[in-house]
DOLUMDO-377677 format. One record per residue (C-alpha): x, z, y. Coordinates in steps of 0.25 Angstrom, whole numbers, plus 5000, padded with zeros to 4 digits. Each point is the difference from the previous one (the first is absolute). Layout:
REM residues N
{{X; Z; Y}},
...
//
This chain:
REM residues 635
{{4849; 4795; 5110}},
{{4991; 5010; 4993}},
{{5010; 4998; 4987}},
{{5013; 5004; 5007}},
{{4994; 5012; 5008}},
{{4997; 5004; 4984}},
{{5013; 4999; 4996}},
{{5005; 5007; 5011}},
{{4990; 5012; 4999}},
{{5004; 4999; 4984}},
{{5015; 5002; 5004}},
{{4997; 5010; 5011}},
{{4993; 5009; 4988}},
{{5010; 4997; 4990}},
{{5011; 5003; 5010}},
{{4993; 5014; 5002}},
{{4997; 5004; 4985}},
{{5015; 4997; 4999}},
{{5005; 5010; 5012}},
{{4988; 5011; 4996}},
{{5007; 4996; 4983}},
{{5013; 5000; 5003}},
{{5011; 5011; 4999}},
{{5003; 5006; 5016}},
{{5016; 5001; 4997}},
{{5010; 4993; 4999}},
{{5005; 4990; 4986}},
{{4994; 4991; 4991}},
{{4999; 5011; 4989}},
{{5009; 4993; 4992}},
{{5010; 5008; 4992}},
{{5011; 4991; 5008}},
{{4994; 5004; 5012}},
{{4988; 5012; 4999}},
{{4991; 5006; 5009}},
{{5007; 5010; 5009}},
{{4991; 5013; 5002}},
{{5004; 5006; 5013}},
{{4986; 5007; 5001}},
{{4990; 5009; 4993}},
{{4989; 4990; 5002}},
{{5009; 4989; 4994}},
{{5002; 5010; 4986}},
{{4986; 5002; 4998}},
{{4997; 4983; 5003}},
{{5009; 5000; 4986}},
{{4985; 5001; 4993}},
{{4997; 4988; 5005}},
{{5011; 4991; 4996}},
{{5004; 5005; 4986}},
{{5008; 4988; 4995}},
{{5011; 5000; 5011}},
{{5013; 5006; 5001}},
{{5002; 5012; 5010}},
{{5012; 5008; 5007}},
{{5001; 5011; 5009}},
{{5004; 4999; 5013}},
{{5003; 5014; 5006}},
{{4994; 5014; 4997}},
{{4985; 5001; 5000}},
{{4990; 5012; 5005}},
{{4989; 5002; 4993}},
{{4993; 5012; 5007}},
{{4990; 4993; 5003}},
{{4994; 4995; 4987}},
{{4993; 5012; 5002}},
{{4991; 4999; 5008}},
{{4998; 4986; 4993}},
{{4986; 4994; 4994}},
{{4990; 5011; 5002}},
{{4992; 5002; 4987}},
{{4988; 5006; 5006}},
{{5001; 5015; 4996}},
{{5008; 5005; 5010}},
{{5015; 4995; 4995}},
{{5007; 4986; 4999}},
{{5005; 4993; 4987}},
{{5014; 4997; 5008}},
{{5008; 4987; 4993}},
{{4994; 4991; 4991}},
{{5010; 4999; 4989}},
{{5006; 4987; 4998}},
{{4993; 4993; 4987}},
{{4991; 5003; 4991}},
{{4995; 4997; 4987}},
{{4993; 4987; 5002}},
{{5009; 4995; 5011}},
{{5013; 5006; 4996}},
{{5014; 4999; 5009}},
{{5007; 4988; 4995}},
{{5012; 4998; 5012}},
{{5013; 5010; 5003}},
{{5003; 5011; 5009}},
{{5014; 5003; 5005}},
{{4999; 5013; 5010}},
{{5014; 4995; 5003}},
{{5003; 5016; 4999}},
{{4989; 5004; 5010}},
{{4991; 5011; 4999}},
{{4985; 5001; 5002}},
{{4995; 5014; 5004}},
{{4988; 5009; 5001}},
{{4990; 4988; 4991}},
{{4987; 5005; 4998}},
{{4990; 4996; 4989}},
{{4988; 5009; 4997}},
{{4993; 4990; 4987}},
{{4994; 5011; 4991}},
{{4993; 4986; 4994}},
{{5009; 4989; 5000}},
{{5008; 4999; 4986}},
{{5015; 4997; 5004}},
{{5007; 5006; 5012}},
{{5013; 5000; 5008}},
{{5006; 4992; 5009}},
{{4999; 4988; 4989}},
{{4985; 5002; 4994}},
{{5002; 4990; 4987}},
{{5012; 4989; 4998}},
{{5000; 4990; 4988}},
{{5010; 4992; 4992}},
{{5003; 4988; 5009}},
{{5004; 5012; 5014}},
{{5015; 4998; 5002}},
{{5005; 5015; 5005}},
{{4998; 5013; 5007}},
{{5013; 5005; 5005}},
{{5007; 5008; 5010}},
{{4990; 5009; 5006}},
{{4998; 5012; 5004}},
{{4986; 5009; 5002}},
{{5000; 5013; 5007}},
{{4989; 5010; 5002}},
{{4989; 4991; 4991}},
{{4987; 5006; 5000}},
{{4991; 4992; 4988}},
{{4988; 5004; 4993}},
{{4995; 4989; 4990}},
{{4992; 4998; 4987}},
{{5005; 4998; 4987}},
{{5014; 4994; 5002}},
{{5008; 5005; 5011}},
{{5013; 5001; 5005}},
{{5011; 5000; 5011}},
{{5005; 4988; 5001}},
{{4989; 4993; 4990}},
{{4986; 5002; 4992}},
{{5005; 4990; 4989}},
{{5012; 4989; 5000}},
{{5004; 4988; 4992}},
{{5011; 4999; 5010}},
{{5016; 5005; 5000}},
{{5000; 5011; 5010}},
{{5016; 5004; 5004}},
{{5008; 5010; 5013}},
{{4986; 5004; 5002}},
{{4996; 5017; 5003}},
{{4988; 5007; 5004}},
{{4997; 5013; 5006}},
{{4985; 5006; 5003}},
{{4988; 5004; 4992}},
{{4991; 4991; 4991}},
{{4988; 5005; 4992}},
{{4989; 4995; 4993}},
{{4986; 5001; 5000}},
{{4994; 4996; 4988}},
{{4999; 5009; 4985}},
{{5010; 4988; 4994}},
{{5009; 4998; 5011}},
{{5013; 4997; 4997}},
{{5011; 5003; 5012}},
{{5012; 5000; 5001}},
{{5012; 5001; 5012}},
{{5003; 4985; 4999}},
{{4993; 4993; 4991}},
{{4988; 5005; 4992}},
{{5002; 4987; 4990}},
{{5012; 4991; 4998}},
{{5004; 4987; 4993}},
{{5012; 4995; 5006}},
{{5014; 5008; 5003}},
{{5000; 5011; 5009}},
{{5015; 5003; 5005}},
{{5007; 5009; 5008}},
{{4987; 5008; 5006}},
{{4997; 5012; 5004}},
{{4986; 5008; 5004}},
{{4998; 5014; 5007}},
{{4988; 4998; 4999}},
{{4988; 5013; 4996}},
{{4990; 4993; 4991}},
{{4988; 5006; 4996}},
{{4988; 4996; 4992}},
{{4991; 5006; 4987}},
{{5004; 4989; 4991}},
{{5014; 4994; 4995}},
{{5011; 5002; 5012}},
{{5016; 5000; 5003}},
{{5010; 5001; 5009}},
{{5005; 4986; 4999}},
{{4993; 4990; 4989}},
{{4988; 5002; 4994}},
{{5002; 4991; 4988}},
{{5009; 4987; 5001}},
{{5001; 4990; 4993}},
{{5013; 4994; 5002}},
{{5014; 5007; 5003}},
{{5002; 5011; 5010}},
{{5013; 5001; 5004}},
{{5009; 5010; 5011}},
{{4988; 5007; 5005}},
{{4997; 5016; 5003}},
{{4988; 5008; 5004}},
{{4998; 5011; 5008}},
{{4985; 5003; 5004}},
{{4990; 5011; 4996}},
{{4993; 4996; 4987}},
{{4985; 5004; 4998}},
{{4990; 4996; 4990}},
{{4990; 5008; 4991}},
{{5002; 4989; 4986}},
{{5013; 4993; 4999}},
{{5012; 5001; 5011}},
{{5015; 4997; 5000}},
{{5011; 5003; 5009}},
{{5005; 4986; 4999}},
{{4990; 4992; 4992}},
{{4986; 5004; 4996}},
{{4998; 4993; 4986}},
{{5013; 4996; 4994}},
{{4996; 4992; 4987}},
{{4991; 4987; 4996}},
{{5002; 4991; 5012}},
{{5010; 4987; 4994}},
{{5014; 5001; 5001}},
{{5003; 5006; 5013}},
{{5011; 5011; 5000}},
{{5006; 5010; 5009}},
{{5014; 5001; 5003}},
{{5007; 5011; 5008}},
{{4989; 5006; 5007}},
{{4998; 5013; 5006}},
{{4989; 5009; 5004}},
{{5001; 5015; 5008}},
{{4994; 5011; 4989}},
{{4999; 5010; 5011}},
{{4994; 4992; 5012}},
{{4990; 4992; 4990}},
{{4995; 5012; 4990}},
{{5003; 4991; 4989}},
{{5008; 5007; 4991}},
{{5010; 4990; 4991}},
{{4990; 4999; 4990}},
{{5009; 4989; 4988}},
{{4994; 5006; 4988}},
{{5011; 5008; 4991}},
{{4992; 4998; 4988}},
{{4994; 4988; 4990}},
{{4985; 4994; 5006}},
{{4990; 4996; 4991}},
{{4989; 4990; 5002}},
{{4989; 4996; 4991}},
{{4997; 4985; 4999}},
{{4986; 4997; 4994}},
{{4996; 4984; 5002}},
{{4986; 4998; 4998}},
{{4997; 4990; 4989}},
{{4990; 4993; 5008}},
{{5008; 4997; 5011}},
{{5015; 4997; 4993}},
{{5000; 4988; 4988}},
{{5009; 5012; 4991}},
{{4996; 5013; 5000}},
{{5011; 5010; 5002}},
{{5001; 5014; 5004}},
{{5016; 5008; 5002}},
{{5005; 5012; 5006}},
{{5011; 4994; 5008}},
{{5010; 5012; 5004}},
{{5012; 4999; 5012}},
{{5011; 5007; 5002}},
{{5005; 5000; 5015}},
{{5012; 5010; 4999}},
{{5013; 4996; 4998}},
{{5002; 5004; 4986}},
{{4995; 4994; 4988}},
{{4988; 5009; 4993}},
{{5000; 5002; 4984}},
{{4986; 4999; 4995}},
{{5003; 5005; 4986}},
{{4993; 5015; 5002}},
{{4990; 4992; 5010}},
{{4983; 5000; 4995}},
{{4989; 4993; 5005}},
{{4986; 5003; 5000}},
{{4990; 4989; 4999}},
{{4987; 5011; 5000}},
{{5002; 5003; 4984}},
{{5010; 5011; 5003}},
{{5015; 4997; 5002}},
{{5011; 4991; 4992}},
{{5014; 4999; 5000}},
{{5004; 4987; 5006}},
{{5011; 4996; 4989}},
{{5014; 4998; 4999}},
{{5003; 4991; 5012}},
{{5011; 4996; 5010}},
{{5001; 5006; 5012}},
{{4990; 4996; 5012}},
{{5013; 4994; 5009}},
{{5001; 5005; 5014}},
{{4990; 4996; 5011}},
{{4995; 4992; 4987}},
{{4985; 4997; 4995}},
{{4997; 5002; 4984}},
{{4987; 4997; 4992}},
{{4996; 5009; 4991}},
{{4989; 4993; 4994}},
{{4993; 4988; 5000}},
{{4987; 4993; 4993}},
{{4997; 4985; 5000}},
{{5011; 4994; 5004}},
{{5013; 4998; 4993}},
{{5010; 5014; 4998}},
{{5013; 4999; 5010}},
{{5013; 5007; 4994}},
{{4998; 5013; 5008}},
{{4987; 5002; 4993}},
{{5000; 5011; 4989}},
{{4985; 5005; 5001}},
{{4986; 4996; 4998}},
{{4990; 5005; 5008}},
{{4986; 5005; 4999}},
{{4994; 4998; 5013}},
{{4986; 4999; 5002}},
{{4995; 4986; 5005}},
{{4991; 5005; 5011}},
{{5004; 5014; 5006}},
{{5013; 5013; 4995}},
{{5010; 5006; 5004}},
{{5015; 4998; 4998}},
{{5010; 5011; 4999}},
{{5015; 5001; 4998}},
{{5008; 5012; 4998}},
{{5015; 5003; 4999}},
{{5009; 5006; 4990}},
{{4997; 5015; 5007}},
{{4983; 4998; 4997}},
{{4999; 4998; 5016}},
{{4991; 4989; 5003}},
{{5007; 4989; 5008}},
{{4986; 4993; 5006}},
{{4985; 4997; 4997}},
{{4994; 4989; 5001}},
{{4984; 4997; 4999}},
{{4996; 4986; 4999}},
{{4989; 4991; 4999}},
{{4998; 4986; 4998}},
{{4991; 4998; 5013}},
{{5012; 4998; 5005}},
{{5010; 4989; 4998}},
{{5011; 5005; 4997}},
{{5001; 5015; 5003}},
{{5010; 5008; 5001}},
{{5006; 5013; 5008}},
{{5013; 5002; 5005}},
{{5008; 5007; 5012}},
{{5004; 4992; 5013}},
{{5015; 5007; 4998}},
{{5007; 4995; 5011}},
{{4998; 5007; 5013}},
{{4984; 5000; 4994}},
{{4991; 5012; 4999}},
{{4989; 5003; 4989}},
{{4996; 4994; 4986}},
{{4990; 4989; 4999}},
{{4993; 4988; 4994}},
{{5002; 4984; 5004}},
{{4997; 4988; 4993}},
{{5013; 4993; 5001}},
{{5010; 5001; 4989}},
{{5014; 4998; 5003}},
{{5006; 4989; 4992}},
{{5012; 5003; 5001}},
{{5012; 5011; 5002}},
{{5005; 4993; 5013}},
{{4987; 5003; 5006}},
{{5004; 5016; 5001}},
{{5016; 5003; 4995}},
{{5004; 4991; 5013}},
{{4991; 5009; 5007}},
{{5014; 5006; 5008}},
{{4994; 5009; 5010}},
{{5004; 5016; 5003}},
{{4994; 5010; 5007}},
{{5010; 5007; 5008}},
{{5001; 5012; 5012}},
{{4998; 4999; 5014}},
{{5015; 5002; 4999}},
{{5005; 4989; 4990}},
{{4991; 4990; 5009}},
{{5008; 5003; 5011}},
{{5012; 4998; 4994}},
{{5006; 4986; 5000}},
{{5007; 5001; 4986}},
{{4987; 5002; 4993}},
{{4997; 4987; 5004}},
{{5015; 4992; 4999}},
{{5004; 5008; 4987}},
{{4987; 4990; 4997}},
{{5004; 4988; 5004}},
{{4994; 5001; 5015}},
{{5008; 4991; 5011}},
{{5004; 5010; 5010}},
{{5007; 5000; 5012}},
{{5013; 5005; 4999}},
{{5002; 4997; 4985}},
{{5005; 4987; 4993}},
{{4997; 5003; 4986}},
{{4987; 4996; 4999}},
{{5003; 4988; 5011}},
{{5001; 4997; 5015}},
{{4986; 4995; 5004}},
{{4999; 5015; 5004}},
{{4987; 5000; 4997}},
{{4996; 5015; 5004}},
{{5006; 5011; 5007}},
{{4996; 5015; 5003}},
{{4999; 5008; 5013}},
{{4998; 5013; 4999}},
{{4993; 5000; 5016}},
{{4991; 4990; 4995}},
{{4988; 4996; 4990}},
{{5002; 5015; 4997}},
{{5012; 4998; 4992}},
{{4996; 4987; 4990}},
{{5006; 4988; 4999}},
{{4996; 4989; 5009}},
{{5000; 4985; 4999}},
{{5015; 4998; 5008}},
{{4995; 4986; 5004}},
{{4988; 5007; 5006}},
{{5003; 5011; 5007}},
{{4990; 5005; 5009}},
{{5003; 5001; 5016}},
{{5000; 5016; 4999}},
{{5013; 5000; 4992}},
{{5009; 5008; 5008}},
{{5015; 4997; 5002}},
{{5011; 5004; 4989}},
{{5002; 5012; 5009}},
{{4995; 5008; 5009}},
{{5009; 5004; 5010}},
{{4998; 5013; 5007}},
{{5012; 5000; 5008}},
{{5015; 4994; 5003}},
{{5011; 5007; 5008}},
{{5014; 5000; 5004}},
{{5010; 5009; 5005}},
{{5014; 4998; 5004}},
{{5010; 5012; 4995}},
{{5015; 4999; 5001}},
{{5001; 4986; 5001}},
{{4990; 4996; 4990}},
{{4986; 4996; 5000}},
{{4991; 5009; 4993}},
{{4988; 4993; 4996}},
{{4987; 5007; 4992}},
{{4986; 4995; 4996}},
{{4987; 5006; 4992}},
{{4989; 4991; 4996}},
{{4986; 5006; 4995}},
{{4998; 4992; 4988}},
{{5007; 4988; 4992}},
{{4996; 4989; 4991}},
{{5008; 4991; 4992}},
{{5010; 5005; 5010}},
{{5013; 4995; 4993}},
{{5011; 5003; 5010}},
{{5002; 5000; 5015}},
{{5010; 4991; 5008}},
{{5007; 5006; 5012}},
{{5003; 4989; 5011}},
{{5010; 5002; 5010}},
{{4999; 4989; 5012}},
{{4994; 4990; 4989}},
{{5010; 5005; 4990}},
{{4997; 5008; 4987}},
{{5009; 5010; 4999}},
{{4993; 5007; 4987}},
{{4990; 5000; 4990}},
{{4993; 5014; 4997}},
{{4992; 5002; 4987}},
{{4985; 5002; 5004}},
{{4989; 5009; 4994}},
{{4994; 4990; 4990}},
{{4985; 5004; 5002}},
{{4996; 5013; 5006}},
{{4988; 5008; 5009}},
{{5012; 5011; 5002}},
{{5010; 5000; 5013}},
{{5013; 4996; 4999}},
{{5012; 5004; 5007}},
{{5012; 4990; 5003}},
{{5014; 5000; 5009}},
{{5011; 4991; 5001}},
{{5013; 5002; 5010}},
{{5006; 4987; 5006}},
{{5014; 5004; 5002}},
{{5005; 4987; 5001}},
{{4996; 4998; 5015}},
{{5008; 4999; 5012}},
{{5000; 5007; 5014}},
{{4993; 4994; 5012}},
{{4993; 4989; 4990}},
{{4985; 4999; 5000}},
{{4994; 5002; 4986}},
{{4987; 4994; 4996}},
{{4994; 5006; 4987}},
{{4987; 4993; 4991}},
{{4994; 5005; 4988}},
{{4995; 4992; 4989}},
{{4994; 5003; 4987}},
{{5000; 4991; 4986}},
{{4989; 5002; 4990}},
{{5002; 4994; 4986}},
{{4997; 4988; 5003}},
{{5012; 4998; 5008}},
{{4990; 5000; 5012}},
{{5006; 5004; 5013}},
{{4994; 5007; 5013}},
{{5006; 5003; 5011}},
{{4996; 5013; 5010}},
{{5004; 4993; 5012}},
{{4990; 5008; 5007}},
{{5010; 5013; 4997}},
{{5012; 4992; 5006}},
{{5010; 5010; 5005}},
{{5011; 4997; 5011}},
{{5012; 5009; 5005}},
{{5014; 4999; 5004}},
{{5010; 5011; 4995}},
{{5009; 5006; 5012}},
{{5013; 4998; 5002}},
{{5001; 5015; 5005}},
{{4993; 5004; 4988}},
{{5012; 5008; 4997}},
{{4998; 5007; 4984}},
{{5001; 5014; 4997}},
{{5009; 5001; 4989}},
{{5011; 4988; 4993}},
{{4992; 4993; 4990}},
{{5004; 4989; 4989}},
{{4984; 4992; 4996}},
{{5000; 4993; 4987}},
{{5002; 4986; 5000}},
{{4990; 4989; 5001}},
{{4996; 4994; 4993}},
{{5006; 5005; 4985}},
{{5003; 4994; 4992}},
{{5003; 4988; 5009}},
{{5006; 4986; 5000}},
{{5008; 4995; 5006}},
{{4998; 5010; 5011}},
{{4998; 5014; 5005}},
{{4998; 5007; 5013}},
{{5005; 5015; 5001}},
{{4995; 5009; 5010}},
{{5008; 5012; 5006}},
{{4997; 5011; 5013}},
{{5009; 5008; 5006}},
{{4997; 5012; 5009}},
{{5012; 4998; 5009}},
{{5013; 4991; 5002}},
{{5009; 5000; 4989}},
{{5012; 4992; 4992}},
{{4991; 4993; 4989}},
{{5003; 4993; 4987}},
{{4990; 4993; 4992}},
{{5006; 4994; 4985}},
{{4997; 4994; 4989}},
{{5004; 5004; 4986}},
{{4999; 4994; 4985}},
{{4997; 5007; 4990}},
{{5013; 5004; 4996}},
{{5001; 5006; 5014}},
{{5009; 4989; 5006}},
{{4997; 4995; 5014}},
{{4995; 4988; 5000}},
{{4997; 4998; 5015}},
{{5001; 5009; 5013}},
{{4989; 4996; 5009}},
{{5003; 5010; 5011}},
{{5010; 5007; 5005}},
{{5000; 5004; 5014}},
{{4995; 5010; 5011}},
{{4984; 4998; 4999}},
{{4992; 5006; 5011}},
{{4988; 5009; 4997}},
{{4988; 4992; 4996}},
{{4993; 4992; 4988}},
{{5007; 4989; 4994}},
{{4999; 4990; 4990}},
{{5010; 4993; 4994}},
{{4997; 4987; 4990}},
{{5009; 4999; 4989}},
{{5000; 4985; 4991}},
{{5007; 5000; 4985}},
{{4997; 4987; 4998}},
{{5015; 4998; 4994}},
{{5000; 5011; 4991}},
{{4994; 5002; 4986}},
{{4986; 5009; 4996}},
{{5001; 5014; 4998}},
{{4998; 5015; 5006}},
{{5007; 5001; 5013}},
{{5003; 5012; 5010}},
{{5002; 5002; 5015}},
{{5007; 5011; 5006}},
{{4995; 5005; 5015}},
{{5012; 5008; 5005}},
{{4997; 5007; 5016}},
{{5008; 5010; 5003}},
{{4997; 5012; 4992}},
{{4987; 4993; 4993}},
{{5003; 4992; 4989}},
{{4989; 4995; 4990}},
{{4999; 4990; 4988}},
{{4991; 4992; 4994}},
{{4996; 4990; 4989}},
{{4995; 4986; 5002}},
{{4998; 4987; 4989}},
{{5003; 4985; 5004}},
{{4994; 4990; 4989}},
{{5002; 4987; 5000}},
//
């Protein structure tokens, strides 16, 4: 007895460890079927399951992070980041295009911050989120969307402010530290710190790809308005990226002339000495070395005859202890402990100096030159030329990055192009994200419409409809479709994308007395979307006694037609009428009236289904008024 009321406790425990364990949510954090967050609490249970798989269920509020985790001085740390260090995220996140607003972390100590603390090598993805109005402080290595990832991050932005606390910390607006792809991304975020920080990327270590930044760059040593240190981190490259010059403070800093750096091994640490000046040219012309000199500390020396250092290419110019390459044409004298290296051009103006010491292994100075700020030291050496000439990344105006074609004459996917594909990948909305591209899978709920439209009218004037409308802005407005009782009756080019009014008119002179019109407006942005307006529905019936002013002949509608056409004629009073229709050699090729026609508006419908393409004319004939005019049938 006393051994099965045991078991029973035992289970009873176990069954409470499990509840008190297990994730609150719904799934089995599978990447077949994941977790689904529908809560902020459910987020921040991540931390505690960081091997499962996880999606986003519907927008999350984080205001009240906070207010979170009281740290005893008056203020509250907010969210604990999701992995660290020593227990690093492994799992996936799909935010299913969701957003997640108003996160709070204040860790001046913790040492990766962001939504994602730390992820390793075996964590599936990050993808498809957005973070609006972050507010992180961290430690060393901190960013928007993650402190440091092993993992491939796509369709992913941030917007907020991220700083970082400590004299090393590196910041950046989405990832201060990456080592997977990064694709199709942006950050408007405002980072901050005295250290090394940038507006996108810190340093990465696999390729970035489709990506922009926006936000306000400030640091006191090394900053970039796209990445903060370009060089000496693997392979990783950057392709078709995009930083804002004016919104970050970050000039476009790609260096227009050669870079030198020292290289002094020390002998203790290396089997082979060696020591070598290695130069890199990053421009896009070849550099001739031949009136070039180098100073190794005993005064300077002309580097030789040479070929040319290639574009964004690397050259040695001299090497001890280990065997000459072809491109070498000096030796050098480099002390073995401590100088200074030098290089002048052909004009006498030194290019660069370099002070080394072997107490560091290697040393060497250069200049982070794309979207990077100042001159400085690092102990990596890049290995090869891939590591910076696939560095494709531009500074451009407030302007350009508003712009779609600054991004599709690159190769971006955007909605209303097919040159660069039809995922439709981006799109810009000059009412929304200020003006920058947005994720098109991911727009946010405060999108407005493709137009909005201030007013829609219609008048009836001698037997015609006269219809009129204004809208207050447009967006990807491509044209606008008039519908008539369900009908289009015309297409009218829209304004593109515009904060400025527009005016427009249309006159219906196809209708008929004592009918009742109903009249819709859509509009059709580039993406062939259509919205109607039904809210602006208009209804009205023109008056048989609505007797014109004047004898009037309209055009024809539609021209150029097939196989038919509907003319539209008023008259002021009573009168023998003839309505005919010529060829172009001015034969008749038809009479559709010809009799006494009381006062009035009328239509006639005429069908040339039996005769062959060309220009056409019809001849209105009422008593002393006679008009003429053009119309086209094409088959």
């Amino acid at each position: 007895m006393k051994f099965h009321y045991l078991v029973k406790i035992l289970l009873i425990i176990i069954l409470c460890v499990s509840i008190l364990t297990g994730y609150s949510g719904s799934g089995s954090g599978t990447e077949g079927d994941p977790y689904l967050i529908t809560t902020l609490s459910q987020l921040q249970e991540m931390k505690d399951d960081l091997t499962a798989n996880y999606r986003l269920s519907n927008d999350i509020d984080a205001s009240g992070t906070a207010t979170w985790n009281d740290n005893g001085e008056g203020g509250y740390y907010g969210f604990e980041p999701i992995g660290t260090q020593s227990t690093p995220f492994k799992g996936g996140f799909d935010g299913d295009y969701h957003v997640i607003s108003d996160l709070y972390i204040n860790r001046p100590l913790l040492d990766d911050v962001g939504l994602f603390g730390y992820s390793d090598w075996e964590s599936n993805y990050i993808k498809n989120v957005g973070l609006e109005n972050v507010d992180f402080t961290g430690g060393y290595r901190s960013g928007g969307l993650i402190g440091r990832s092993d993992t491939p991050i796509s369709n992913c932005f941030v917007r907020g402010s991220v700083a970082g606390a400590k004299s090393t910390s590196v910041v950046a607006g989405l990832a201060a530290q990456s080592h997977d792809p990064v694709t199709r991304c942006y950050a408007d975020v405002d980072v901050t710190t005295n250290s090394e920080v940038a507006g996108f990327i810190s340093f990465n270590n696999d390729d970035v790809t489709n990506c922009y930044a926006v936000g306000s760059v400030q640091s006191k040593t090394k900053d970039g308005g796209f990445i903060g240190n370009p060089f000496g981190h693997g392979d990783g490259n950057i392709y078709n990226c995009f930083w804002d010059t004016e919104t970050s403070g970050q000039e476009d800093k790609k260096a227009d002339h050669v870079i030198i750096s020292a290289i002094c091994y020390n002998p203790d640490v290396l089997d082979d000495e060696y020591q070598f000046i290695m130069l890199y040219n990053p421009t896009s012309s070849a550099v001739d070395l031949d009136n070039w000199d180098y100073n190794d500390g005993n005064g300077y020396t002309n580097i030789g005859s040479t070929t040319n250092i290639p574009a964004n290419g690397f050259f040695l110019i001299g090497v001890t202890g280990i065997t000459p390459s072809a491109d070498l044409t000096a030796s050098l004298n480099m002390n073995t402990s401590s100088g200074t290296i030098s290089i002048r051009d052909g004009s006498d103006t030194e290019i660069d100096a370099v002070t080394y010491t072997t107490d560091a292994y290697p040393v060497y100075k250069r200049y982070a030159i794309y979207g990077g700020g100042s001159v400085y030291s690092n102990d990596y050496e890049p290995s090869n030329t891939s590591q910076v000439n696939e560095f494709d990344m531009t500074g451009k105006t407030t302007v350009q990055m508003k712009t779609s074609s600054t991004f599709t004459d690159a190769g971006w996917d955007f909605v209303g192009e097919s040159a660069n594909g039809n995922d439709d990948n981006w799109t810009i909305n000059a009412l929304y994200n200020d003006g920058y591209p947005y994720l098109n899978d991911n727009p946010p709920s405060e999108v407005p419409l493709p137009i909005c439209l201030a007013s829609f009218s219609a008048e009836v004037k001698n037997g015609a409809v006269e219809l009129s409308w204004e809208t207050a802005s447009e967006t990807n407005n491509a044209r606008f479709l008039l519908y008539r009782n369900d009908e289009v009756i015309e297409s009218i080019e829209g304004a593109g994308t515009t904060s400025e009014p527009h005016s427009y008119e249309y006159i219906d002179h196809t209708v008929v007395p004592g009918v009742s019109y109903t009249y819709v407006l859509a509009d059709v942005d580039y993406a062939n979307d259509e919205v109607k307006h039904s809210d602006l529905t208009l209804t009205l019936i023109v008056s048989e006694n609505d007797i014109p002013q004047e004898f009037t002949l309209e055009n024809n509608y539609p021209n150029p037609f097939n196989p038919s056409t509907a003319i539209s004629y008023h008259l002021k009073e009573n009168c023998d009428l003839e309505l005919s229709i010529y060829d172009m050699d001015g034969k008749i090729v038809e009479t559709l009236v010809n009799d006494n026609i009381s006062a009035g508006n009328h239509t006639v419908n005429w069908d040339a289904s039996g005769l062959s393409s060309g220009i056409y004319f019809y001849r209105l004939t009422a008593g002393n008024f006679v008009d003429t005019k053009k119309m086209v049938f094409m088959k």
